[in-house]
Structure formats: C-alpha cells, structure tokens
MARFI-204089 format. One record per atom (N, C-alpha, C): x, y, z. Coordinates in steps of 0.2 Angstrom, whole numbers, padded with zeros to 4 digits, always signed. Example, Ala and Ser with C-alpha at 12.3 -4.5 7.8 and 13.67 -1.06 7.14 Angstrom:
+0066-0028+0039/+0062-0022+0039/+0066-0016+0039/+0064-0011+0035/+0068-0005+0036/+0064+0000+0039/
// end
This chain:
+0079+0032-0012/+0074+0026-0013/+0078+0020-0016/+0077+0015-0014/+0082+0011-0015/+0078+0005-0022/+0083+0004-0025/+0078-0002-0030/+0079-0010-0028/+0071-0011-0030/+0070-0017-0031/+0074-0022-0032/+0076-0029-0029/+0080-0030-0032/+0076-0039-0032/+0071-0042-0026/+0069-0047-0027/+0061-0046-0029/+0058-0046-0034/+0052-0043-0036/+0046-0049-0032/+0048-0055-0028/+0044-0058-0024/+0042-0056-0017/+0049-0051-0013/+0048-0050-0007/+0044-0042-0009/+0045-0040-0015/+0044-0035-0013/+0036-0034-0016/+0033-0039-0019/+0027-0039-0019/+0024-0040-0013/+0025-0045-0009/+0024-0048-0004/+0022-0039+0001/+0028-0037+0000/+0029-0030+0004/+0022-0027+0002/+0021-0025-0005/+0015-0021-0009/+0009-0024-0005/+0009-0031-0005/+0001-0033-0004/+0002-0031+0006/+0009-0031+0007/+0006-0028+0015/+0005-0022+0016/+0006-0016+0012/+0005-0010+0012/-0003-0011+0010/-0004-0014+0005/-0012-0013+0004/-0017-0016+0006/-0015-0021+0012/-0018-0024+0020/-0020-0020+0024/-0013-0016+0025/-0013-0010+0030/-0018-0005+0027/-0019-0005+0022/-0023+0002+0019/-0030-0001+0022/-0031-0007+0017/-0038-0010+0019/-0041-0010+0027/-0037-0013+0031/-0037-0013+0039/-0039-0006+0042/-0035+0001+0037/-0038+0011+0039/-0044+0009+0039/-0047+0007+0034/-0052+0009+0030/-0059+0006+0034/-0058+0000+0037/-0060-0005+0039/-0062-0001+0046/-0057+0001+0050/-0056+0005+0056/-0059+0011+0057/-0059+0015+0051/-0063+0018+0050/-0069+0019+0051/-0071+0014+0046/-0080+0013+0045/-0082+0010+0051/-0077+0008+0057/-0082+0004+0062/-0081+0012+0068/-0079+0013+0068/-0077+0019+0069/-0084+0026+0068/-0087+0025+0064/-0091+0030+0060/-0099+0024+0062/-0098+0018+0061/-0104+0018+0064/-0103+0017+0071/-0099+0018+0075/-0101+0019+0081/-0104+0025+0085/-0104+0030+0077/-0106+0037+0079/-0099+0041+0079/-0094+0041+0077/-0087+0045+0078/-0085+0047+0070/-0079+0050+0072/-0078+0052+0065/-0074+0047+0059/-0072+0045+0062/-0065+0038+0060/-0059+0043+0055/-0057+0051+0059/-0053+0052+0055/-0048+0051+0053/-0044+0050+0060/-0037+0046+0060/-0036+0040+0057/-0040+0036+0056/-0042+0031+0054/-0040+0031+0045/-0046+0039+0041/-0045+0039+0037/-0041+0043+0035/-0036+0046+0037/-0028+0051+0035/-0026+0046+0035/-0024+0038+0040/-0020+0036+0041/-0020+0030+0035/-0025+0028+0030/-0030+0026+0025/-0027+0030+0019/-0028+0037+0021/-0026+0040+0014/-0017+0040+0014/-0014+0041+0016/-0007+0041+0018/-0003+0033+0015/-0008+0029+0017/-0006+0023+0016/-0007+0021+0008/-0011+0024+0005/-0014+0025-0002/-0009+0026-0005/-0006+0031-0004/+0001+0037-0007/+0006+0031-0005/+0008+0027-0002/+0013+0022+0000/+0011+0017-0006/+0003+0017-0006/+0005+0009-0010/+0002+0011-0017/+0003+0019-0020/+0004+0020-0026/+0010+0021-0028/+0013+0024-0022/+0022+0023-0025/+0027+0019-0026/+0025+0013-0020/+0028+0006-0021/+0025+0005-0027/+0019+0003-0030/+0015+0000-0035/+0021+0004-0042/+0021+0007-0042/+0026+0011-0047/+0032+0007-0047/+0034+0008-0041/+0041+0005-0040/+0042-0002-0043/+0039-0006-0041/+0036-0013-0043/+0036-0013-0049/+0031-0011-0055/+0030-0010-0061/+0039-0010-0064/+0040-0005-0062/+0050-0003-0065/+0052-0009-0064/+0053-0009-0059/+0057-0017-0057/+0054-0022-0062/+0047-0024-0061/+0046-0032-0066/+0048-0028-0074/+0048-0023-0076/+0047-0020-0082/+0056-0022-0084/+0061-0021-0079/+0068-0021-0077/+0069-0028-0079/+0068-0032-0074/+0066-0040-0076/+0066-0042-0083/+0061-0040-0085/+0055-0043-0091/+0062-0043-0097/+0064-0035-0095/+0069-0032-0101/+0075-0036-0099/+0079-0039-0097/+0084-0044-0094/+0084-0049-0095/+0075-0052-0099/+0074-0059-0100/+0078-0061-0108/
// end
C-alpha cells in the first residue's frame, strides 16, 4: 500500500472511487427496473464500497499526517 503523499490528487482519486460506486448503484437500479436483477451491477457497487472505505481511511492518515507536520 503505498502512502499518500499529495492529499489533492488523491482526494480527487477518493471522489472518483465514490463516482464509480454511485454510477454501480445507478446501473443497478436501471437494471432492476427494467425487470433484471442488477447483480453484477450491485457486487460491483459493493466492492467499490470496500475501495472507497479503504482509501477514505487512507486519506484521513495522511491529512491527519499533514495536520501533524503543520
């Protein structure tokens, strides 16, 4: 796991993990009313979840890193 080292890109990063999540979810649901299941949709949703609470973690350290350096 590598660290953080610019806390701009890598928010930048965070908010496209959690685009990409929105977008499963989104996929999903059109998916579900079309009459289907939207499951791949929603593994691929939940998975992306698990990415963008690990980043979110990561992120936190790092600005916490920062803050502590100020």
């Amino acid at each position: 796991m590598d660290d953080i080292t610019d806390i701009d890109v890598a928010y930048a990063k965070f908010l496209t993990l959690a685009k990409s999540r929105e977008d499963a979810l989104d996929q999903c649901a059109a998916e579900q009313a079309a009459g289907r299941t939207g499951l791949a949709h929603y593994k691929r949703a939940a998975q992306l979840q698990g990415e963008v609470n690990a980043f979110a973690a990561r992120l936190a350290a790092a600005i916490e890193r920062e803050r502590a350096s100020i």
